[in-house]
Structure formats: C-alpha cells, structure tokens
N, C-alpha and C positions, 0 to 999 in steps of 0.2 A: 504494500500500500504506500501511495506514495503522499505525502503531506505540502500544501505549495509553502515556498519560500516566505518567511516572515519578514514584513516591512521593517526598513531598516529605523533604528529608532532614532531620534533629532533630530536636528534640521542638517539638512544637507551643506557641506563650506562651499559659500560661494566665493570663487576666485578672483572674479574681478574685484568685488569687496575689499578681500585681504588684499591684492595690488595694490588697492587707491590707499588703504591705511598705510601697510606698510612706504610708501611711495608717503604718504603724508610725513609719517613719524622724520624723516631725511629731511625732507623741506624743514622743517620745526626745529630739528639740530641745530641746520646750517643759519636760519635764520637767528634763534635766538641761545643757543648753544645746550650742551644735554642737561646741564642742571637746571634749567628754565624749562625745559618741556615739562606739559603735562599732560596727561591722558584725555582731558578734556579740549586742550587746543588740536590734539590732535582727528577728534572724533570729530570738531567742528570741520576740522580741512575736508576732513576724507566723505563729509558727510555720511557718517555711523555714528551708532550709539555706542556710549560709554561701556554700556551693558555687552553689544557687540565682540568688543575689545576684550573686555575680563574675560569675556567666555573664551578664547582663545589663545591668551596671552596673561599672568599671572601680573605685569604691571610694565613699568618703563622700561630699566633693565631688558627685561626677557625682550619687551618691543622694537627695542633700536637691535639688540644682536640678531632678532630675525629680519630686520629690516637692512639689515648688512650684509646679511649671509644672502638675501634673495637678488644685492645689486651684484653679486660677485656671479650671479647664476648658478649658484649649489654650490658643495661640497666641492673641494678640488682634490685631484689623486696625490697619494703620498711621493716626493720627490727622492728620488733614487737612480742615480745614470752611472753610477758606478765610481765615480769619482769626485771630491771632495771638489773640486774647482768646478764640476759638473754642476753639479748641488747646487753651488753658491748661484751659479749664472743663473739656474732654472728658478731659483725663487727671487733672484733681484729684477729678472723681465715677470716676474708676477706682481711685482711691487711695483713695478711700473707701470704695469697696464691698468691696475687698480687708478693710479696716480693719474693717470691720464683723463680714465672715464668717470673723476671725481674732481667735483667743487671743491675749489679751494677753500671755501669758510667752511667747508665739512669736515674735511681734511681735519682743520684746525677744531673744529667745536668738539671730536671725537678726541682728539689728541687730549685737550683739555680736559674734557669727559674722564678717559682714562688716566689721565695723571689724578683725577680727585675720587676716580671708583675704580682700584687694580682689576678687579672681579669682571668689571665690565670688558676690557680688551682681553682677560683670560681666555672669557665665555664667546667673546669673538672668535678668536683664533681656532677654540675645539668645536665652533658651529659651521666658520667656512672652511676650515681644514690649511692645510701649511699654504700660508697666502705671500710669505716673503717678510714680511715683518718681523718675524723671529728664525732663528734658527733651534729647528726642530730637534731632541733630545736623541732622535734615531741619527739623522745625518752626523752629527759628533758623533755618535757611539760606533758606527760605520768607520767613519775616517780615523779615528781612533785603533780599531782592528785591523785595519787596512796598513797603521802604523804612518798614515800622512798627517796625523799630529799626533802630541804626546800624550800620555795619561792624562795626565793634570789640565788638559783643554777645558775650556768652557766654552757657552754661546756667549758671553758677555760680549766679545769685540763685533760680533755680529749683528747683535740687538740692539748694541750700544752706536752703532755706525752708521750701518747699512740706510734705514731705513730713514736717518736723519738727515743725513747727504741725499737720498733719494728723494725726498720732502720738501728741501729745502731748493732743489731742483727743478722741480715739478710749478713749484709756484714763481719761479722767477722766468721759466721758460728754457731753463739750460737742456743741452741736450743731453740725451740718456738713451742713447744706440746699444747695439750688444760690443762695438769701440771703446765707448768710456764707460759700459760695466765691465768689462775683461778689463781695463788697466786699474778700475775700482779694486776689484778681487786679486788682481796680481801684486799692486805693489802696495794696499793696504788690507785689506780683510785677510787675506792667507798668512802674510807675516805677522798679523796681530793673534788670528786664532793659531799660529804657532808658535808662540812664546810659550815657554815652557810654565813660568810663573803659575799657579790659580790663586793669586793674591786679586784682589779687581776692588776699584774705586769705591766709597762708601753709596748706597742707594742701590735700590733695583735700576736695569736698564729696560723704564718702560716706554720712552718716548712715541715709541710709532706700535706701540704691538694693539694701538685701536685703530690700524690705518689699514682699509682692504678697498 
C-alpha cells in the first residue's frame, strides 16, 4: 500500500527575498559601517520583515557573514598545488578578485567591523572557505612537511602582510597582476614565513581576515 507524500511543513525560502536582504545587509555596512547596522535598517532596505530575518538568520553577526559568503558565490575549494609558493599565488589572486569586485567603504567598514568583533572575520573565513586573507593552518602544515619552511613557521607574516598590501592597493588603484604578486611572494612573504624565529609582534594579525 502505498501512502502519498506529506506536505512539506513551513513556508517554503524564497530566494529572491534572501538576495535583496542579504544584498541589503552590504549596502548598510558600507554605508554606515557594521557597528551601526541594524536589523531593522536593514529589513526597511530589503523590504522584509524583521520577523522575516530572525527566522533565518539568528541576528547581525550570523547576517553580514552570510551576506559575505553569498558575494564570494559559495564556498571556495581548499588551496593545495603542491607547492608553498603555489599556495601563496592561488590565495593572493583570490584576495584580489575579492578586492576588485568590492566597494571600497566595505572593504573598510568590514575591516573595522573585524578589528572590534574577532569572531566576526573568524566566522567569515570558515563560511566562505580559504579566501586569501589568511593563510590556512593546512598550507603551513604542508610546506612544513615538504620541509620549505621550518618547524617553528607561523601564518603570522602572511596575515600580517599579505592582505594589507593587497588592501591598500586595491583602493589606491595600484596594480596587482600575477607580476607584482610573484615578486610580493618572492622577495617578501616566502623570506618572512621562512624565518626560522616563532617569536611575532604583540596583537593578533587581524587586519584583512574580514576582507572576501
């Protein structure tokens, strides 16, 4: 005997909805930066309700990292080419493309963002996946094995660099070809994550890890 299928229960997500929100929550950053948003400015933009919003989204926080993760167009693959200099290249043209197909006041109001809620650029980073803005705990562990750096390696010169030079690039209009990331990675980021040292600066190095 066969029984028909049971209606599915809720309301069904409409897409274009969560689009215009998500799409809202970014305008509302870059306008008045993450500590100024609120759920209510942004339910006005997107024309939704408040109520809308909770049901899908637990509050700010959780709203701007999916609203981040959906301009990057999903999750990106984990970066592995076999080579530590590999590595560096494929996540600094990801930090570029990001850099390109973003507003500068976002750019900034995220940065901001993250330097006053660490949690935020964490939650970024494990929702759009290795975006270039930090250097990933596998690629050190990798080149480390590999023996093209030493034990004692950290991401620090990577996090602490890369992403600040490429930032600070991106808004002035300098160029940023795979020309001046190969001589970025040759004559500073590989000599710096090769110091043998794991002594590093006081403070985390978070400056760009809310930057996708």
């Amino acid at each position: 005997m066969s029984f028909p299928n049971p209606s599915p229960r809720g309301r069904p997500r409409d897409g274009a909805r969560e689009s215009a929100i998500l799409d809202a929550v970014l305008a509302e950053v870059a306008e008045v930066g993450y500590e100024q948003v609120t759920i209510e400015a942004v339910a006005r933009r997107a024309g939704a309700s408040k109520a809308t919003i909770y049901r899908r989204w637990n509050g700010k926080r959780d709203l701007v990292v999916a609203a981040v993760s959906a301009h990057q167009g999903g999750e990106l693959a984990p970066v592995d080419t076999g080579t530590l200099r590999g590595d560096l290249l494929v996540l600094c043209q990801r930090l570029v493309a990001t850099l390109a197909s973003t507003h500068g006041s976002l750019i900034l109001a995220l940065l901001q963002g993250s330097a006053r809620d660490p949690q935020l650029g964490d939650l970024i980073e494990q929702g759009a996946g290795q975006t270039g803005a930090r250097l990933p705990d596998a690629v050190l562990r990798r080149a480390v094995e590999r023996g093209e750096l030493p034990a004692t390696a950290t991401t620090y010169a990577f996090d602490e660099v890369a992403g600040s030079v490429l930032i600070v690039r991106a808004l002035v209009g300098a160029p940023m070809d795979d020309t001046y990331l190969t001589h970025l990675i040759d004559t500073i980021l590989l000599p710096a994550l090769r110091h043998e040292s794991d002594e590093r600066p006081p403070g985390p190095a978070r400056f760009a890890s809310a930057v996708l």
